[in-house]
N, C-alpha and C positions, 0 to 999 in steps of 0.2 A: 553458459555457466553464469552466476549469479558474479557480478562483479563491486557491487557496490551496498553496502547497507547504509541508509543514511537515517540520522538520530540528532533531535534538538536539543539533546545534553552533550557539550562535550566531554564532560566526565565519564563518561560512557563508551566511547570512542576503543580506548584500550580491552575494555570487555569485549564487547564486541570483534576486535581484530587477536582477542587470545581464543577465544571461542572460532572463531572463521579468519584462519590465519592467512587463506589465500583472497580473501576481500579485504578491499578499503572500505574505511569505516570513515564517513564523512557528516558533516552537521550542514552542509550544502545541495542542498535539492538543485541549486543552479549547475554545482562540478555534472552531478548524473544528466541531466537535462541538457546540457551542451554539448556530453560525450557524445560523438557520432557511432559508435559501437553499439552502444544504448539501443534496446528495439524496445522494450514493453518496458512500464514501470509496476509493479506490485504496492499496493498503497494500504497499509494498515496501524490506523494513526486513529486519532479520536474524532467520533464523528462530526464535531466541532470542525476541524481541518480537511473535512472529507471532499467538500467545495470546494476552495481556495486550491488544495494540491494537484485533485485531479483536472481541474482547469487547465493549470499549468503544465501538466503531462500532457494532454489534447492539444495545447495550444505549440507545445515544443515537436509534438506530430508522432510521440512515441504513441503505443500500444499501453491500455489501461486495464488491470485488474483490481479494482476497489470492492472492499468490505460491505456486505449490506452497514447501515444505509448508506447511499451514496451520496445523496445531498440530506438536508433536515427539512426541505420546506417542497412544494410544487415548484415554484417561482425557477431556486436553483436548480434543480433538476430538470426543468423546460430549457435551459441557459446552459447546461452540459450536456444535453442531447443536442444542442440546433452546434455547438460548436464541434460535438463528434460529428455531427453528417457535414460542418464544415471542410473540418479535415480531414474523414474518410480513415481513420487511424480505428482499428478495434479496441472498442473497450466492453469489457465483463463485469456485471455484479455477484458476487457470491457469498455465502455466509462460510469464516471459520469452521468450520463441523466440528473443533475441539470446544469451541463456546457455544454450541448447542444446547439445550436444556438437555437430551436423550446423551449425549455423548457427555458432558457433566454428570450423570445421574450416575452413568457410567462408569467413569474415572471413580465417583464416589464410593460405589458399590465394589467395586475392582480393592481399592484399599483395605475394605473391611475384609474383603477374603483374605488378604496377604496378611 
């Protein structure tokens, strides 16, 4: 079960725990990363912070499921693969399929029927 969303506004925080009332809504990536419950982290943040987070998910030895893109450059993405086969932790890349152009176009076209 999903136990934790974590968010860098804490203005947010309340939404978040009215909408998913059986999660903790935290602005601490360290609270989730220390929890020993924790197995996989789900990371969907800006690709700006897509390096920096899922480092730290690898390097805490959870399970990583990151947003294309994973990193922005060769360099960090050479530097998040040597430390997944460090830690032997699984991690995934995969694309949203709601922000897909086809699945967009989609939702678009879906509106105009309603």
């Amino acid at each position: 079960p999903l136990k934790y969303i974590c968010c860098k506004t804490p203005g947010k925080l309340h939404l978040i725990e009215g909408v998913f009332p059986h999660v903790r809504a935290t602005t601490s990536l360290d609270e989730v990363l220390t929890d020993e419950d924790i197995k996989g982290v789900f990371v969907s943040v800006s690709s700006k912070a897509h390096f920096s987070i899922a480092s730290r998910v690898l390097a805490h030895k959870k399970a990583l499921f990151i947003e294309k893109p994973p990193c922005l450059n060769a360099e960090e993405l050479r530097r998040l693969i040597e430390l997944q086969k460090q830690t032997q932790v699984l991690a995934m890349v995969d694309l949203q399929k709601r922000f897909a152009p086809a699945s967009c176009r989609g939702a678009r076209e879906q509106r105009l029927i309603i």
